[in-house]
C-alpha positions, 0 to 999 in steps of 0.5 A: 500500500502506498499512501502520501503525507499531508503537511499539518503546521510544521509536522507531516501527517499520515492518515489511516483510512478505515480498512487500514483501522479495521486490519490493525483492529485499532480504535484511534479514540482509544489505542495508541500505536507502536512506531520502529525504524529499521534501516529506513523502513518505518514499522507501525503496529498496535500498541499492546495496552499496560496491564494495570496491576 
């Protein structure tokens, strides 16, 4: 899948359509993601959530 970047203020931007969301199983108003840089590949996953003790 290729996707551009947006220009918001001084940051780029990437959105994620709704098939990408329902893929991840990733709810943006509750999730958070998990970002790694690899060579210059950029990973992006579904954050595992803190398990409250």
């Amino acid at each position: 899948m290729k996707k551009y970047l947006t220009k918001s203020g001084n940051s780029w931007v990437m959105t994620f359509t709704k098939t990408l969301l329902e893929l991840l199983e990733l709810n943006p108003e509750e999730d958070q993601v998990e970002i790694e840089v690899e060579g210059k590949i950029l990973k992006i996953s579904k954050a595992q959530k803190d398990v409250e003790q």
